[in-house]
VEXTI-890387 format. One record per residue (C-alpha): residue number from 1; residue in one letter; x, y, z. Coordinates in pm, whole numbers. Last residue first. Example, Ala and Ser with C-alpha at 12.3 -4.5 7.8 and 13.67 -1.06 7.14 Angstrom:
VEXTI-890387
@n=2; res=S; east=1367; north=-106; up=714
@n=1; res=A; east=1230; north=-450; up=780
This chain:
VEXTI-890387
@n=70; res=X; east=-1127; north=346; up=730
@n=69; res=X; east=-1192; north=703; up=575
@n=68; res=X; east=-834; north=762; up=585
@n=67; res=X; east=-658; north=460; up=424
@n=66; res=X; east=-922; north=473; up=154
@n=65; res=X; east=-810; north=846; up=51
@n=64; res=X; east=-440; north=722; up=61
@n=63; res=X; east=-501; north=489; up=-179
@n=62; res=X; east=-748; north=669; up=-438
@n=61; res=X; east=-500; north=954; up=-391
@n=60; res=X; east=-200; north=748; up=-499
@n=59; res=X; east=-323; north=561; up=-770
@n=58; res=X; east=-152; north=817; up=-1083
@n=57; res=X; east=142; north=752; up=-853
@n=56; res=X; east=202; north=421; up=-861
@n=55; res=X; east=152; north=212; up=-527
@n=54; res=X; east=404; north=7; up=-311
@n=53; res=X; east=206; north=-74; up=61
@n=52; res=X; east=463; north=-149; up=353
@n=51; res=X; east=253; north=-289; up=629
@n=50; res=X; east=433; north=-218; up=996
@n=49; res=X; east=288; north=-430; up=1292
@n=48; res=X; east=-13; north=-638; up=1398
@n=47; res=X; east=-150; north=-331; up=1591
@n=46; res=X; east=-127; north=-145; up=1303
@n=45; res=X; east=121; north=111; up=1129
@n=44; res=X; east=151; north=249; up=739
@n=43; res=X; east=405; north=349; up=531
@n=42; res=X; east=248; north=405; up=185
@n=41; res=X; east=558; north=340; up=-44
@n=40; res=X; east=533; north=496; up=-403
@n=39; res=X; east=574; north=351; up=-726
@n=38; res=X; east=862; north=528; up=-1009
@n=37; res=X; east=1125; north=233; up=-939
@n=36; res=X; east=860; north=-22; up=-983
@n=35; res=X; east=936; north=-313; up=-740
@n=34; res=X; east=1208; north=-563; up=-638
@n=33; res=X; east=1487; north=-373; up=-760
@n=32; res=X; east=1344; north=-78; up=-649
@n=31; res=X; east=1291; north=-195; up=-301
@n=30; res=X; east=1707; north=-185; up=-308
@n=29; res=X; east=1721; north=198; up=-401
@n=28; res=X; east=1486; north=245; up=-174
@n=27; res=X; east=1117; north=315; up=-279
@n=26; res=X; east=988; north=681; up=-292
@n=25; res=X; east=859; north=783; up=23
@n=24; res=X; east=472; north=843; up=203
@n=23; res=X; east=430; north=816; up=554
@n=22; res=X; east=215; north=707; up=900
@n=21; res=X; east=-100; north=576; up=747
@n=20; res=X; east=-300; north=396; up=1016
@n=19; res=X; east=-477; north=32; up=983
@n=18; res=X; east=-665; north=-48; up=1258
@n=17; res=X; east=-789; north=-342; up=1132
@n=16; res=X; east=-564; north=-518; up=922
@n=15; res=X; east=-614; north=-527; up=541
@n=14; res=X; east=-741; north=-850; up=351
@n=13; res=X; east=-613; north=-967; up=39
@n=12; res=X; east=-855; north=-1069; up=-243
@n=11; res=X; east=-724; north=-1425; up=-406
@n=10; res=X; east=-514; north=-1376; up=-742
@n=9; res=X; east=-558; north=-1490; up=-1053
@n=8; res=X; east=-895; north=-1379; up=-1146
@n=7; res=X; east=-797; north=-1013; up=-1255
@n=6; res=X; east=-859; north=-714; up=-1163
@n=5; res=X; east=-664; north=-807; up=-795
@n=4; res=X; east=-935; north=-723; up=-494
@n=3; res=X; east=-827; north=-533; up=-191
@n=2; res=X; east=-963; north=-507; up=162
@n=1; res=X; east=-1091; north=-311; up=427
């Protein structure tokens, strides 16, 4: 599973296998800083360790529905 950026700036990032969603939270007060304030944080778990994923709500679904059909 992977992700590609719209635009030709960035590279496509590739997932880890085994990817698992474990939660979904509104950002800290501190991620917020760093992040949207109004994005959520897809918690998930793999065998290389925690992935923190920061998505906006009107892409939550799409998200979440990828995480689970991998």
């Amino acid at each position: 599973m992977g992700w590609e950026p719209r635009t030709k700036a960035g590279a496509a990032v590739s997932l880890p296998e085994g990817l698992r969603q474990v939660s979904v939270r509104s950002p800290s007060w501190r991620e917020a800083v760093k992040i949207n304030g109004g994005s959520r944080i897809v918690e998930c778990s793999s065998p290389e360790g925690a992935l923190l994923v920061a998505v906006m709500p009107n892409e939550l679904d799409h998200v979440l529905t990828a995480l689970n059909s991998s």
